[in-house]
C-alpha positions in Angstrom: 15.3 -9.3 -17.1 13.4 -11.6 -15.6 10.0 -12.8 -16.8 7.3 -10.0 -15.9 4.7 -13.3 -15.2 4.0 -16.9 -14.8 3.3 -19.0 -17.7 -0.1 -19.0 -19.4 -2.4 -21.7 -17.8 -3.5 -25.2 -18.9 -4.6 -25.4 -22.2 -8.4 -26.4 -22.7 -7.7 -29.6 -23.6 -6.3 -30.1 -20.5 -9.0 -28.2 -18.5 -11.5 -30.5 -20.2 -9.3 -33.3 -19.8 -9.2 -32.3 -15.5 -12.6 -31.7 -15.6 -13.0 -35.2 -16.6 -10.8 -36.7 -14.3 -12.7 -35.5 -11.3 -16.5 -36.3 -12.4 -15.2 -39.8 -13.0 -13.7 -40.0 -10.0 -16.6 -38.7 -7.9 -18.6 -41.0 -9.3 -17.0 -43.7 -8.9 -16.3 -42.7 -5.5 -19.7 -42.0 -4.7 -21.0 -45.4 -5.9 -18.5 -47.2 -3.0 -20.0 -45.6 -0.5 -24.1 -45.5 1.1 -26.1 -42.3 1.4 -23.8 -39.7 3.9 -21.5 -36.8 4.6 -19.4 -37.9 2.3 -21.1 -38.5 -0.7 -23.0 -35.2 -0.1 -19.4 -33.5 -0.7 -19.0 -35.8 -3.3 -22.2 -34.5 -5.4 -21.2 -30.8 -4.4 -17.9 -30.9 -6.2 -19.4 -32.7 -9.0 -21.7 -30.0 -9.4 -18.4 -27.4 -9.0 -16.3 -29.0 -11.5 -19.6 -29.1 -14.1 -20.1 -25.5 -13.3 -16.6 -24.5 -13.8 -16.5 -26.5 -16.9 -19.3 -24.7 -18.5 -17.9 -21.5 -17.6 -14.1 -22.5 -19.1 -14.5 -24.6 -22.0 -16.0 -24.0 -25.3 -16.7 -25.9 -28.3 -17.4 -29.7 -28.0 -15.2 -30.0 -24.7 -18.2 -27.5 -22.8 -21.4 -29.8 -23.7 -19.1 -33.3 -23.8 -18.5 -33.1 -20.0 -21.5 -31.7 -18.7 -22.9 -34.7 -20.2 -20.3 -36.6 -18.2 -21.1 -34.8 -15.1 -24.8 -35.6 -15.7 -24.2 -39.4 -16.5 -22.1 -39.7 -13.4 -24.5 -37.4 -11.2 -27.6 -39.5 -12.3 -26.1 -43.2 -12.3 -23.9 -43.2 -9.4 -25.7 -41.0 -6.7 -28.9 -42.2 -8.0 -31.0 -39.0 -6.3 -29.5 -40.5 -2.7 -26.8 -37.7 -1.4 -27.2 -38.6 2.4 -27.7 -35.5 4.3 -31.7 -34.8 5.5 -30.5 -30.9 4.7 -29.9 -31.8 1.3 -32.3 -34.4 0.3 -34.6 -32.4 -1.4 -31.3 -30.8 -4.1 -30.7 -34.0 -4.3 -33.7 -35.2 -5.3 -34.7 -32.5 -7.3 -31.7 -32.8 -9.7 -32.1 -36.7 -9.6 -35.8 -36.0 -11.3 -34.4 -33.0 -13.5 -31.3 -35.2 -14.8 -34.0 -36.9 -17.4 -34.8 -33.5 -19.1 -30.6 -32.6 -19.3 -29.4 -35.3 -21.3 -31.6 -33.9 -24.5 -30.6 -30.7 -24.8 -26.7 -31.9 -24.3 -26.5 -34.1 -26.7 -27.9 -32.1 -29.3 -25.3 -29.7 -28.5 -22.7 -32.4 -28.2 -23.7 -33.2 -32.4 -23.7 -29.5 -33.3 -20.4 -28.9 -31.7 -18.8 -31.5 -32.9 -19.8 -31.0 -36.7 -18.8 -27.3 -36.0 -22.5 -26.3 -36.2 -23.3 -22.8 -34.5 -25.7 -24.0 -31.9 -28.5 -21.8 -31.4 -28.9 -21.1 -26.8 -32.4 -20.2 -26.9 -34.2 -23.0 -28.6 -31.3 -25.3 -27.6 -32.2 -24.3 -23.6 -35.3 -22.7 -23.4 -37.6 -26.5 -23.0 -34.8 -27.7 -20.0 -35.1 -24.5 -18.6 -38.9 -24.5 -18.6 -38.5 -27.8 -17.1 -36.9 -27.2 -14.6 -39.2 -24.1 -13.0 -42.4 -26.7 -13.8 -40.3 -29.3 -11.9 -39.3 -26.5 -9.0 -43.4 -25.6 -8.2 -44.2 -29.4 -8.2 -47.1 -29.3 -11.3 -48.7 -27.1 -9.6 -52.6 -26.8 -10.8 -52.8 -30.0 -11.8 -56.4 -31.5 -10.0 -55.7 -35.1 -9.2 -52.8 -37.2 -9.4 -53.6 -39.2 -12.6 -54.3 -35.6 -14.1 -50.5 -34.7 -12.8 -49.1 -38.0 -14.1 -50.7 -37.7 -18.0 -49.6 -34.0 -17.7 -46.3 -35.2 -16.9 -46.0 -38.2 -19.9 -47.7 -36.0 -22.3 -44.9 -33.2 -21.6 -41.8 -35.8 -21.7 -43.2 -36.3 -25.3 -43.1 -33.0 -26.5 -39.7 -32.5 -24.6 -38.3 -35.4 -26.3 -40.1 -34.5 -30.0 -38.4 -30.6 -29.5 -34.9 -32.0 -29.6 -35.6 -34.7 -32.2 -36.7 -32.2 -34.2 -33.2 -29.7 -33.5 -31.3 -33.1 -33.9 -33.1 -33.5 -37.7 -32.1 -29.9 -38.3 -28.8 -30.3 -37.0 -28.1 -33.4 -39.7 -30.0 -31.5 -42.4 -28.3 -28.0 -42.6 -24.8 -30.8 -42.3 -25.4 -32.7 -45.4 -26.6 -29.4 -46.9 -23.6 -28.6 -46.6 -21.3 -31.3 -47.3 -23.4 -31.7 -50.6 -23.1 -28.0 -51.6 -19.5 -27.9 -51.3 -18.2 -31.7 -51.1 -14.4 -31.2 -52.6 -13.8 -27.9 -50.4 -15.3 -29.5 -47.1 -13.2 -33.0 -47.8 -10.3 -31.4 -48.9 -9.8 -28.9 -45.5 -8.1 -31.1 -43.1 -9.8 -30.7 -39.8 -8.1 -28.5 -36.8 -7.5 -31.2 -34.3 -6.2 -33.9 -37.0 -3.3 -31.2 -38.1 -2.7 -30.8 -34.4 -2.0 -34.5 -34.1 -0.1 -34.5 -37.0 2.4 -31.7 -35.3 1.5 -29.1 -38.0 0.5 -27.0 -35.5 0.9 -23.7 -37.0 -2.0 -24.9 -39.8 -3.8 -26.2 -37.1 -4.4 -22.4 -35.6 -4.7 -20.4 -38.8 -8.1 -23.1 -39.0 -9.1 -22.7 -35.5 -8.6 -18.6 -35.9 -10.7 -18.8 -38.6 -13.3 -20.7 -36.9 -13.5 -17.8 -34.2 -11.8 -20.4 -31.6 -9.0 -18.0 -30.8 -8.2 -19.6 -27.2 -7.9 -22.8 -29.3 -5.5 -21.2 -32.3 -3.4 -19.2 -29.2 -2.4 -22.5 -27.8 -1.6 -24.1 -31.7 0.6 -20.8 -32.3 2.6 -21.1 -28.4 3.3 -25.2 -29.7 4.2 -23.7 -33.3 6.3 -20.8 -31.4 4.5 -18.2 -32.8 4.2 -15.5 -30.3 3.0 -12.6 -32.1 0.6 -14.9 -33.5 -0.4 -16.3 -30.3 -0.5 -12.9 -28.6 -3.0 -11.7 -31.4 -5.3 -14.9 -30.7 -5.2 -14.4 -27.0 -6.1 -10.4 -27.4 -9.0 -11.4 -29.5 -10.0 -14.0 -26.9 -10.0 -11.1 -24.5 -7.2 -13.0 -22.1 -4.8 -9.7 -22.3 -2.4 -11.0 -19.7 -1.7 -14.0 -21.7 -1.6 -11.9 -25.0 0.6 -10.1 -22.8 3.2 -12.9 -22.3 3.2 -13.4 -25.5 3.9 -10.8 -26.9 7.0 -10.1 -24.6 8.1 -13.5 -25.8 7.8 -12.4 -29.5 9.4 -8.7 -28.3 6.4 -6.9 -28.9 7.2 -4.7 -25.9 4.9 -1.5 -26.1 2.0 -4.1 -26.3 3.2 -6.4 -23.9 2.9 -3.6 -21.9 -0.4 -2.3 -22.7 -1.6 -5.6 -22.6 -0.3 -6.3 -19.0 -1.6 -2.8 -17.9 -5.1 -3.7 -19.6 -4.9 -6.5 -17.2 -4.4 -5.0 -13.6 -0.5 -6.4 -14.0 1.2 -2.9 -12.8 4.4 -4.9 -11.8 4.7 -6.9 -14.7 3.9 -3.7 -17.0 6.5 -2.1 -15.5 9.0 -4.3 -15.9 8.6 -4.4 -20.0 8.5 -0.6 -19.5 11.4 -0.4 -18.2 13.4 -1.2 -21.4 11.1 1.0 -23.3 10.0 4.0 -21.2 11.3 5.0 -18.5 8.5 7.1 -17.2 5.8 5.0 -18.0 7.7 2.2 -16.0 7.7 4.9 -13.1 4.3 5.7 -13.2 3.1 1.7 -13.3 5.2 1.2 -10.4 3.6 3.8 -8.5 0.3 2.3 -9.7 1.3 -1.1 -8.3 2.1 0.2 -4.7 6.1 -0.5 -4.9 7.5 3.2 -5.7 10.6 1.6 -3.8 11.0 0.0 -7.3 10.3 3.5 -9.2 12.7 5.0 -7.2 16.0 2.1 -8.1 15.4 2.5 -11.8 15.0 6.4 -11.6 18.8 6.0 -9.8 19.8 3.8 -11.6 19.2 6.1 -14.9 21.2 8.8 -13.0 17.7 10.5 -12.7 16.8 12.2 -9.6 13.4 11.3 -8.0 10.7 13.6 -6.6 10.6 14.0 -3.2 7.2 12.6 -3.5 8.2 9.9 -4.8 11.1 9.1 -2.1 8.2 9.7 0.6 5.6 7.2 -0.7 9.0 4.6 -1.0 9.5 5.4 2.7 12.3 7.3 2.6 11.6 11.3 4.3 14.9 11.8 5.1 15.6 12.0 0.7 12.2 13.1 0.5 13.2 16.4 2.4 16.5 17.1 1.0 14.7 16.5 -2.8 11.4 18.5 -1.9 14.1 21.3 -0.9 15.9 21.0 -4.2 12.3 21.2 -6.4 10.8 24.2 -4.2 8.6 22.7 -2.0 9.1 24.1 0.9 6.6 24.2 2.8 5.8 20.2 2.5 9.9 19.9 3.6 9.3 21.9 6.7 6.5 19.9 7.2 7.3 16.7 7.6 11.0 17.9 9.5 8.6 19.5 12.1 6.0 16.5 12.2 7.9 13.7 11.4 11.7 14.5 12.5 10.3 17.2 15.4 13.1 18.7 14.5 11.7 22.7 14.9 14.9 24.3 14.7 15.4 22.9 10.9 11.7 23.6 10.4 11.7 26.8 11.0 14.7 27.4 9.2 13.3 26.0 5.7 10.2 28.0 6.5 12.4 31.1 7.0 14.0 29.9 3.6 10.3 30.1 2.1 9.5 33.6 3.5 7.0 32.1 6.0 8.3 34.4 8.8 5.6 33.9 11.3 5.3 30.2 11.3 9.3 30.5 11.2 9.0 32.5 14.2 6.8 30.0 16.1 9.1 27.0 15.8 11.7 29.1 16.3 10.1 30.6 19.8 9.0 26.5 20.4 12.2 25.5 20.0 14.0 28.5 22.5 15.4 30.1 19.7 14.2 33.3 21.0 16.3 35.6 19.3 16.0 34.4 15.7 12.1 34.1 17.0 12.2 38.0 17.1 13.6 38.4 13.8 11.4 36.2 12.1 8.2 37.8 13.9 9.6 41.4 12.9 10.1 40.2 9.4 6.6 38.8 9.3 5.3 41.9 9.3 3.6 45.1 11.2 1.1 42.6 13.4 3.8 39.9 13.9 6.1 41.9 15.5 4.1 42.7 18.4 4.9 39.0 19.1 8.5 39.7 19.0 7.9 42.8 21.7 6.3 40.4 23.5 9.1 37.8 23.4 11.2 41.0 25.0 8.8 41.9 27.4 9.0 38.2 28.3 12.4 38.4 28.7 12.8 41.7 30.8 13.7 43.9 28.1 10.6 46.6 28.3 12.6 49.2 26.3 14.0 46.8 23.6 10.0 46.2 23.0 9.1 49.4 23.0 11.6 50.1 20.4 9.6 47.1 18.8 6.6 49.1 18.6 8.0 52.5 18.2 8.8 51.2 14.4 5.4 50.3 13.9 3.2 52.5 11.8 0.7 54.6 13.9 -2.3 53.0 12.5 -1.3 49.2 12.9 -3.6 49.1 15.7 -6.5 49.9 14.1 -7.1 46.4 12.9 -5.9 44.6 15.7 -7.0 42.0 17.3 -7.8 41.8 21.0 -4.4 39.6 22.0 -2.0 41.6 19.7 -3.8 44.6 21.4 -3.1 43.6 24.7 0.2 42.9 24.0 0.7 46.6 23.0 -0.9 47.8 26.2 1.3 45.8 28.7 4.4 46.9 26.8 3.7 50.5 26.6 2.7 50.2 30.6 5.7 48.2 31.4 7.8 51.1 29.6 6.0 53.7 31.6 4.0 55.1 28.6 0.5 54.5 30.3 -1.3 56.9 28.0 -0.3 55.0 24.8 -1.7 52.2 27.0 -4.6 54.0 27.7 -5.2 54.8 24.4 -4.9 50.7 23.0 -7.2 49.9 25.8 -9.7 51.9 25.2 -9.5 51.3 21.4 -9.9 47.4 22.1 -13.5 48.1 24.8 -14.7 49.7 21.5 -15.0 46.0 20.2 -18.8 44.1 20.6 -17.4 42.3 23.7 -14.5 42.9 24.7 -13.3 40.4 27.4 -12.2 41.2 31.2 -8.1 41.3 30.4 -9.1 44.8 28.8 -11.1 46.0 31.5 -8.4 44.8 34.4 -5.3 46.6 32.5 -7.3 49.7 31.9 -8.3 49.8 35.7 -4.8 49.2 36.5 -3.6 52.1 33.9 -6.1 54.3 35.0 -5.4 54.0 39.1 -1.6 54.5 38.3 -3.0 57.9 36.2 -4.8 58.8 39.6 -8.5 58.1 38.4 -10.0 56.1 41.0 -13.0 56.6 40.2 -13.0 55.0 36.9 -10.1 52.2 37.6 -12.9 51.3 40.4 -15.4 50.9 37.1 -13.3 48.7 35.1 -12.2 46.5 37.5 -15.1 45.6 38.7 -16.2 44.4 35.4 -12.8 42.9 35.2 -13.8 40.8 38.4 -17.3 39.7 37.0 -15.5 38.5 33.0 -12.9 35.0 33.2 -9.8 36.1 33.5 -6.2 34.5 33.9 -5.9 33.1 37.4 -2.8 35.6 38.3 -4.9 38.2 37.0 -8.1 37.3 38.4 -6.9 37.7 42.1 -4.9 41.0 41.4 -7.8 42.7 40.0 -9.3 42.1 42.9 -6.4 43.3 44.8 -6.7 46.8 43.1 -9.9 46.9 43.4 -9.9 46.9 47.2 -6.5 49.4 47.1 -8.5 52.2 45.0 -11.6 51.4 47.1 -9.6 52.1 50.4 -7.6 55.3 48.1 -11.0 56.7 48.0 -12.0 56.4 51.3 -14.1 53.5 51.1 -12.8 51.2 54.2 -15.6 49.1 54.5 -16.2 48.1 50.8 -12.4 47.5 50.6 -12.4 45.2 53.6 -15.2 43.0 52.0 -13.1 42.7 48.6 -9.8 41.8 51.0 -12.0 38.9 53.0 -12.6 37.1 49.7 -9.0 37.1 48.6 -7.8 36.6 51.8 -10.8 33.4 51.7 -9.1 31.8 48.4 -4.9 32.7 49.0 -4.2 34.0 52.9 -0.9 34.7 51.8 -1.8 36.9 48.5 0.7 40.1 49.0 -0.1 42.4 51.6 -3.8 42.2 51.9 -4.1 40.5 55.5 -1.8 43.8 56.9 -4.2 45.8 54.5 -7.2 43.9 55.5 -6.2 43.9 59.3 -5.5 47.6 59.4 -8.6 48.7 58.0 -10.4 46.4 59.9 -9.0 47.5 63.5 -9.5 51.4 62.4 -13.1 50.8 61.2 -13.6 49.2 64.9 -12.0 52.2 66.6 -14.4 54.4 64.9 -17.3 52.2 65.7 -16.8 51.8 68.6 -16.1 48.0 68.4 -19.2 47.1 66.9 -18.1 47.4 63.2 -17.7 44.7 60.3 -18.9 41.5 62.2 -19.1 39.5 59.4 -15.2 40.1 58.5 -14.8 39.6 61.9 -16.4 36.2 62.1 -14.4 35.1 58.8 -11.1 36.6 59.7 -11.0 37.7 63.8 
């Protein structure tokens, strides 16, 4: 296998040791050249580096080179960066550069004597300093006043960290005379380390808390458990991580890695350990491609899931088949593959007959469109008498219906219930048309298709009268356009069937105004019109005459 990460980073040494290299080199860049653009950038990644530096490094190596960067920042920009944009910064940190060197050196003592140095008495004065130096001695009344404020506080400044310095030496020779043979007989850290005995070196460093310190002695030493339990007590679990896989500590290498946002590297480890973990990490790190191989390569079978995230739905179909799912099969066949027919037939595998039925009817499988739709149910099937009806076969959906139970339209809804009506009408059993029709205008508001079959039903029964009712409110509600213009038509028919020639001839004008050629309405239109003259006496309907002459 190969390995799950790159190697651990530069050891702090060498981070101090880079750290170094740059603030030296700034400054000695910086003192070749005058005031400018470049210096300015010069002082910026001075600043960078010290700020890195103080963020990285711990121990002496943290207080050693910020006392380098402020040496370098104070003697070789000398509060001159260049740049009007910057002056004041630069100025400002010039001036403040006399209350760092202090507090830094203290530390520098404390550190290096392995005393615990204390940040709040240690940082507090510079940082006081600092926000006095920001508002500019504000309050002071004259001048002089400012400039006595300002020597007498530089003397207490520098009194604070004599004082800390005197402790610093006391509570050290305290020490050393309390236990001289102990102290003079431990070999220091860094002097085993240059001896090679590096092993010694970070058992001292581990017990000094300096764990990033004793990791490093342990990887020169070859100790990698021991340097995987340094770097997990430093809180660097992807380096505790490599470690550990080094020293074949798998199950924590892979913790370790997973701790650390390293999915991919987690699962790689896993892999030789647990198979499903490795899975899952893989999924977590956005390659189930990679769950997928070492599922296969196990002899496992993956989900279909699983073989859809990796970009595979032609696998993730045939799997999702094989563990039930098949709804999410069909699916992504009708979405993805638009391939209905297959659809419709894993639906019809699943028992969903209706949306089986659909497909099947999108995808001009009509007849296994009426199968599904009559296994679907009582309300389906109407769809598959309509799907006859469609096709010319009025008895074959009558039939449909006849096996329905009697009360299935009790329930309907309005486009089922429609349905029903033109079927029984088409097979010439306009009462049980009739009967639907009137059952559905028992609904709040029921739309004009209800009133303009029922008019039609009820002027084939003879009732002029009341077809005349219906389809008037059939003209007045939307209807489709091929029904809009026929009820229209009938309208004018049972109009001139009762022996109403001149409302008929105003209903035929308006057809005859939107479709001339609609049927027979301009023979209709023109007969009525010449024998409504005859009996006038020439002097009847003038306004059809001036529309149609």
């Amino acid at each position: 296998m190969t390995e799950p990460g790159p190697q651990p980073a530069l050891s702090i040494h060498q981070q101090a040791g880079a750290a170094l290299a740059v603030i030296v080199g700034a400054g000695a860049a910086a003192s070749a050249l005058g005031p400018g653009p470049a210096r300015a950038a010069l002082a910026v990644l001075l600043l960078a580096t010290a700020a890195a530096a103080a963020w990285t490094l711990r121990g002496v190596l943290q207080p050693g080179v910020l006392l380098a960067a402020t040496i370098a920042l104070r003697v070789a920009f000398d509060g001159q960066w260049g740049p009007t944009a910057l002056a004041g910064l630069a100025l400002y940190l010039h001036t403040l550069s006399d209350y760092v060197f202090a507090p830094l050196a203290v530390h520098v003592v404390a550190a290096a004597w392995d005393e615990e140095s204390e940040p709040v008495p240690l940082y507090a004065p510079l940082a006081a300093a600092a926000l006095l130096l920001l508002v500019g001695g504000a309050g002071a009344a004259t001048a002089a006043a400012a400039a006595s404020s300002a020597r007498l506080a530089r003397l207490a400044y520098a009194l604070w960290y004599a004082l800390l310095l005197l402790r610093v030496l006391r509570r050290r020779l305290t020490a050393r005379a309390a236990t001289p043979r102990e102290v003079e007989s431990t070999p220091k850290a860094a002097t085993l380390a240059r001896e090679g005995r590096y092993g010694a070196a970070g058992r001292l460093y581990a017990g000094e808390g300096s764990f990033l310190e004793a990791a490093e002695m342990a990887r020169k030493a070859g100790d990698w458990a021991q340097a995987g339990e340094c770097y997990r007590r430093a809180r660097r679990p992807y380096e505790a991580a490599e470690a550990f896989y080094r020293a074949e500590r798998l199950d924590e290498a892979t913790d370790l890695y997973e701790e650390a946002g390293a999915f991919t590297a987690a699962a790689q480890v896993a892999e030789r350990t647990d198979l499903e973990r490795a899975v899952t990490l893989y999924e977590r790190a956005g390659e189930p491609a990679e769950a997928v191989r070492i599922l296969e390569e196990a002899g496992r079978r993956p989900t279909g899931d699983l073989f859809y995230a990796a970009g595979d739905a032609e696998e993730a179909v045939v799997a999702w088949q094989e563990e039930g799912q098949l709804l999410r099969a069909a699916e992504v066949l009708e979405q993805e593959f638009r391939d209905l027919e297959g659809a419709a037939q894993v639906l019809s595998n699943a028992a969903e007959w209706e949306r089986a039925a659909r497909l099947f009817e999108t995808a001009a499988q009509r007849e296994r469109a009426v199968d599904a739709y009559r296994r679907a149910g009582p309300l389906a099937a109407v769809e598959a008498a309509r799907l006859r009806l469609e096709d010319g076969d009025a008895a074959g959906a009558t039939e449909i219906l006849d096996g329905l139970d009697p009360g299935t339209t009790e329930n309907m809804d309005e486009p089922k219930g429609l349905i029903m009506a033109r079927v029984f009408e088409r097979g010439g059993r306009v009462d049980e048309a009739v009967r639907v029709l009137q059952q559905l205008r028992r609904a709040p508001e029921p739309g004009g298709p209800v009133y303009f079959l029922l008019g039609r039903c009820l002027r084939s029964k003879g009732l002029g009268e009341l077809a005349e009712e219906h389809l008037r409110v059939a003209a007045r509600l939307p209807l489709p356009p091929d029904e809009e213009l026929e009820a229209r038509y009938l309208l004018g028919c049972v109009l001139e069937e009762l022996g109403r020639p001149e409302d008929a001839i105003e209903i035929f004008a308006g057809i005859l105004d939107r479709d001339l050629s609609y049927r027979d309405v301009e023979s209709r239109y023109r007969a009525l019109r010449d024998a409504s003259a005859d009996r006038s006496g020439g002097g009847a309907v003038p306004r059809a005459r001036s529309i149609h002459p």
